[in-house]
MARTI-386631 format. One record per atom (N, C-alpha, C): residue number from 1; residue in one letter; atom name; x, z, y. Coordinates in nm, 4 decimals, decimal comma, padded with zeros to 6 digits. Each point is the difference from the previous one (the first is absolute). Example, Ala and Ser with C-alpha at 12.3 -4.5 7.8 and 13.67 -1.06 7.14 Angstrom:
<recs>
1;a;N;01,3190;00,7800;-00,5690
1;a;CA;-00,0890;00,0000;00,1190
1;a;C;00,0900;00,0000;00,1200
2;s;N;-00,0350;-00,0720;00,1050
2;s;CA;00,0820;00,0060;00,1190
2;s;C;-00,0770;00,0730;00,1090
</recs>
This chain:
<recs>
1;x;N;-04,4723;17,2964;03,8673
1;x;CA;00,0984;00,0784;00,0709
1;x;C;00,1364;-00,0658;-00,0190
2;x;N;00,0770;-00,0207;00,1038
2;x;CA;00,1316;-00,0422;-00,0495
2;x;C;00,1179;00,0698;-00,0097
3;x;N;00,0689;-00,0700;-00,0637
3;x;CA;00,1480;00,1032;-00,0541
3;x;C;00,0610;00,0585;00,1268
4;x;N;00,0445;00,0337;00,0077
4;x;CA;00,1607;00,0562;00,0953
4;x;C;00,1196;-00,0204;-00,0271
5;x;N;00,0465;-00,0969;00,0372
5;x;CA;00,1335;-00,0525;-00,0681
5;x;C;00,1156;00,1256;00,0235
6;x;N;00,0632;00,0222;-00,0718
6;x;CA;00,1355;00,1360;-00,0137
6;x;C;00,1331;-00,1164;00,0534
7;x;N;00,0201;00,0704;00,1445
7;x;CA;00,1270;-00,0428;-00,0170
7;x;C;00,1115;00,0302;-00,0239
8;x;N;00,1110;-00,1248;00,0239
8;x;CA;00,1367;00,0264;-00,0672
8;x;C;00,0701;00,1740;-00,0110
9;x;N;-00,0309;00,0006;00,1370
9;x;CA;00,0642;00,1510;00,0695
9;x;C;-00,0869;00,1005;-00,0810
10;x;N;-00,1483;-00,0017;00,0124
10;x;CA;-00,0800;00,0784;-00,1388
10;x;C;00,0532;00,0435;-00,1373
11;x;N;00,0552;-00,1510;-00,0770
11;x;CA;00,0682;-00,0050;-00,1089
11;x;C;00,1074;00,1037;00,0254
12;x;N;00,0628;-00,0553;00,0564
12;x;CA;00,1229;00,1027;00,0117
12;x;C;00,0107;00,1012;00,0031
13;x;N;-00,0896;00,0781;00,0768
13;x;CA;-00,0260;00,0872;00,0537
13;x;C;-00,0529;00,0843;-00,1045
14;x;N;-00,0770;-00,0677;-00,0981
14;x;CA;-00,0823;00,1006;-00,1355
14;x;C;00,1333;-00,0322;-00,1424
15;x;N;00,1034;-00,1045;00,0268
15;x;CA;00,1283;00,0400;-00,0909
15;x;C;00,0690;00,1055;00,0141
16;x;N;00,0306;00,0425;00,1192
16;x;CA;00,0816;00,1096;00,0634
16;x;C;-00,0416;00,1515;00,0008
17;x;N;-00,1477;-00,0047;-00,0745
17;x;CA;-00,0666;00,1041;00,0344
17;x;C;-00,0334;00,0218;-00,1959
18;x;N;00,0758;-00,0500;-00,0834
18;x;CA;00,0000;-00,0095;-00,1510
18;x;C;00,0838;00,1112;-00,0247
19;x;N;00,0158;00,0668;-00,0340
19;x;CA;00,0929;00,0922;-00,0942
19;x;C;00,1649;-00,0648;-00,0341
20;x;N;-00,0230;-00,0656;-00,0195
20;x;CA;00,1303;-00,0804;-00,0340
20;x;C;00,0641;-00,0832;00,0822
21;x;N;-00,0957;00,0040;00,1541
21;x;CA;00,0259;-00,1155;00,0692
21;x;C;00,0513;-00,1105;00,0250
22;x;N;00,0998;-00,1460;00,0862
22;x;CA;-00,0663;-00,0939;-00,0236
22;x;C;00,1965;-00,0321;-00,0128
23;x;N;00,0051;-00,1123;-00,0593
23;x;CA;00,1301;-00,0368;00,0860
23;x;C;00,0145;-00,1691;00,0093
24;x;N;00,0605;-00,0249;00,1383
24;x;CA;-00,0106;-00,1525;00,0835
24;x;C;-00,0699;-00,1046;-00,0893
25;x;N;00,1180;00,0353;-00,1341
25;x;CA;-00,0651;-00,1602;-00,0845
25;x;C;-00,1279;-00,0041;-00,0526
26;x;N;-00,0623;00,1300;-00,0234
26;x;CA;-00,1905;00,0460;-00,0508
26;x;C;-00,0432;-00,0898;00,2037
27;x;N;00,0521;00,0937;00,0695
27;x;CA;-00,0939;-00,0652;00,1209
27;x;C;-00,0223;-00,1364;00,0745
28;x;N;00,1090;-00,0315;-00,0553
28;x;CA;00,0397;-00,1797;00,0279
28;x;C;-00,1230;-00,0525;-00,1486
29;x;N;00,0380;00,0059;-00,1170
29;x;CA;-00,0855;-00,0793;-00,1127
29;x;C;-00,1181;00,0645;00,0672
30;x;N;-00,0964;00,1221;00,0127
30;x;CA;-00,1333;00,0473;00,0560
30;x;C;-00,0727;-00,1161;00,1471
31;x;N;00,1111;-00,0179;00,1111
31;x;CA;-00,0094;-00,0557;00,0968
31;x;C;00,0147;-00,1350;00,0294
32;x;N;00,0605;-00,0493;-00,0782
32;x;CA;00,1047;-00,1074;00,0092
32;x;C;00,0807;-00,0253;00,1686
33;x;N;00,0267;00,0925;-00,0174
33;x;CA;00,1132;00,0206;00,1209
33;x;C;00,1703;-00,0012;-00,0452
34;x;N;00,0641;-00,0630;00,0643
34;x;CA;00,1431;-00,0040;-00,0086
34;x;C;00,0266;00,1770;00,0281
35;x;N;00,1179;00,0014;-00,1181
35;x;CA;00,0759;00,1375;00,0303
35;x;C;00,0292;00,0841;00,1303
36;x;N;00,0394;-00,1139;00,1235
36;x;CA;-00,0039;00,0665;00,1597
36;x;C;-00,1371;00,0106;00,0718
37;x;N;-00,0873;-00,0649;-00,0389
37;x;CA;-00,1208;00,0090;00,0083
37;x;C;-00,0685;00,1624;-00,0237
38;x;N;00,0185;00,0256;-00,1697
38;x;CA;-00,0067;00,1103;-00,0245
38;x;C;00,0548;00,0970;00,0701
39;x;N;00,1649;00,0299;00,0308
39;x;CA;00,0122;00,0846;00,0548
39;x;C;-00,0438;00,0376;00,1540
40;x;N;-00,0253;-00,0974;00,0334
40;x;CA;-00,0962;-00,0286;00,1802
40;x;C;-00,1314;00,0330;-00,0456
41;x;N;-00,0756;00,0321;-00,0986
41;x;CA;-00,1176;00,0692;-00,0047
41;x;C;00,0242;00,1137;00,0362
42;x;N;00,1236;00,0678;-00,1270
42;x;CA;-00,0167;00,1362;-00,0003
42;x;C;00,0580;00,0598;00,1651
43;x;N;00,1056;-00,0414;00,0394
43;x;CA;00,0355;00,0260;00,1923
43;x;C;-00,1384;00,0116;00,0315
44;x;N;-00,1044;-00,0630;-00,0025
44;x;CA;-00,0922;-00,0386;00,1067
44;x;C;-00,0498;00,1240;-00,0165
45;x;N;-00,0699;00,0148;-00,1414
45;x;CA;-00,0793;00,1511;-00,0479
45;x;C;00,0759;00,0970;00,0664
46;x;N;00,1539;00,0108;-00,0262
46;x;CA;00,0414;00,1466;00,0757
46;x;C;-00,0014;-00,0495;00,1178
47;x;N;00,0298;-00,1124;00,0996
47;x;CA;-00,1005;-00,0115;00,1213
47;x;C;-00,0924;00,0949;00,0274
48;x;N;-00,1414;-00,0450;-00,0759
48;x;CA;-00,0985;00,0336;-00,0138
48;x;C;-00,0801;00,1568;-00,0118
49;x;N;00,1715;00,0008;-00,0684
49;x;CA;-00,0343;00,2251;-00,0017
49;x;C;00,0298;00,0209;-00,1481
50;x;N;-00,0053;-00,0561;-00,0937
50;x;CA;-00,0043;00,0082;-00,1501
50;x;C;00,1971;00,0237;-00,0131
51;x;N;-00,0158;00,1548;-00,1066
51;x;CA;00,0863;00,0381;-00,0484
51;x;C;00,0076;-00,0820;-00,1238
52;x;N;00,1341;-00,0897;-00,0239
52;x;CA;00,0756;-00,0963;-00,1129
52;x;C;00,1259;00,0864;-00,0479
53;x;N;-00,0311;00,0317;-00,1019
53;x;CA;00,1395;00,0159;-00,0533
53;x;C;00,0469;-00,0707;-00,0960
54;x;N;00,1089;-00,0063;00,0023
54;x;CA;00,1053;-00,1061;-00,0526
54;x;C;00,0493;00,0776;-00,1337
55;x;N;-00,0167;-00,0114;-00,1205
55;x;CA;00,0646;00,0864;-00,1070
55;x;C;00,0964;-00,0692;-00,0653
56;x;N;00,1562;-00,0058;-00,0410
56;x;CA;00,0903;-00,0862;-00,0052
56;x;C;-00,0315;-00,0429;-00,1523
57;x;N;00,0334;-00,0896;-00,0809
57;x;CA;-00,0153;-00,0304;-00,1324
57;x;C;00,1026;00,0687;-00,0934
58;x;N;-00,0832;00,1081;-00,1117
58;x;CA;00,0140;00,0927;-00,0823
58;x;C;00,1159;-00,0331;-00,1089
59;x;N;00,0059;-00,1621;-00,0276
59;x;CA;00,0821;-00,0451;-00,1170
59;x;C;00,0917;-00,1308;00,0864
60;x;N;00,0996;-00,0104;-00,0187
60;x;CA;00,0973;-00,0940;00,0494
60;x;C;-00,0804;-00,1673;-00,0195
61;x;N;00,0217;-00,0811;00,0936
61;x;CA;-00,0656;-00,1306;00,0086
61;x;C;-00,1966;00,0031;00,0819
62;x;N;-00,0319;00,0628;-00,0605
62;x;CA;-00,1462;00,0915;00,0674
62;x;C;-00,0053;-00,0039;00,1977
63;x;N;-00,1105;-00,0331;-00,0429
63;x;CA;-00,0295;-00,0508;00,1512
63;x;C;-00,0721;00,1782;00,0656
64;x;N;00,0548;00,0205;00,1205
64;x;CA;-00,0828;00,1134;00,0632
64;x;C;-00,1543;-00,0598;00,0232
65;x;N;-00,0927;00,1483;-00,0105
65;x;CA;-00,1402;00,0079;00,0152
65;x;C;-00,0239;00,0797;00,0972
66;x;N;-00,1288;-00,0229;00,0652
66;x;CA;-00,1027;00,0020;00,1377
66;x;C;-00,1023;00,0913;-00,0024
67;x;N;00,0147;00,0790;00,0191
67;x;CA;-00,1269;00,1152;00,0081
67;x;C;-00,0345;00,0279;00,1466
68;x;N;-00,1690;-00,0183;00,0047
68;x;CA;-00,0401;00,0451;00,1411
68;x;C;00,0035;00,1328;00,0035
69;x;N;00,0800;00,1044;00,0809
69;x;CA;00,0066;00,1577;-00,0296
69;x;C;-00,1286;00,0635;00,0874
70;x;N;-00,0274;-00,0825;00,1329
70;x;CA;-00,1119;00,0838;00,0376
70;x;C;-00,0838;-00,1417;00,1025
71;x;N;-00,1192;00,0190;00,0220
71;x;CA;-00,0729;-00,0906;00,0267
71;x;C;00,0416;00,0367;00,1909
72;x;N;-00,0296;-00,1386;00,1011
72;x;CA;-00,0191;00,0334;00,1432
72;x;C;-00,0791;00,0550;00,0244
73;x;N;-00,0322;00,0923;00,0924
73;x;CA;-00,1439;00,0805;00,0630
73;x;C;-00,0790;-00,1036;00,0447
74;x;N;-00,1736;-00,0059;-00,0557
74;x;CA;-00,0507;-00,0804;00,0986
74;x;C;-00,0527;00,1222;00,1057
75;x;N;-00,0786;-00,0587;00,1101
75;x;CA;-00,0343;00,0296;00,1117
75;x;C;-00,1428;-00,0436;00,0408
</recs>
């Protein structure tokens, strides 16, 4: 039987959906995608229908984190 390869957008997609969710520089080292790269994933997903929220960073220097808030409807 063979694997099913998970892609990039997959990855992402199961960071954002962590409790703690994700932020650019976790999804860039996960992907190896450049930082604008990353953020052109997450556009696409809310494209796509997927609620992103943006949570600002808690301690000064701290990068904001990525939580998927609600999944797109499939059909």
């Amino acid at each position: 039987m063979t694997k099913t390869k998970q892609t990039k957008t997959a990855r992402v997609r199961a960071m954002l959906r962590r409790p703690k969710g994700a932020m650019i520089e976790a999804i860039c080292k996960a992907t190896g995608w450049q930082p604008h790269s990353a953020r052109a994933a997450l556009s696409m997903l809310r494209k796509a229908g997927a609620e992103i929220e943006r949570r600002p960073a808690q301690t000064a220097g701290a990068a904001a984190t990525y939580h998927l808030a609600a999944e797109p409807e499939t059909r």
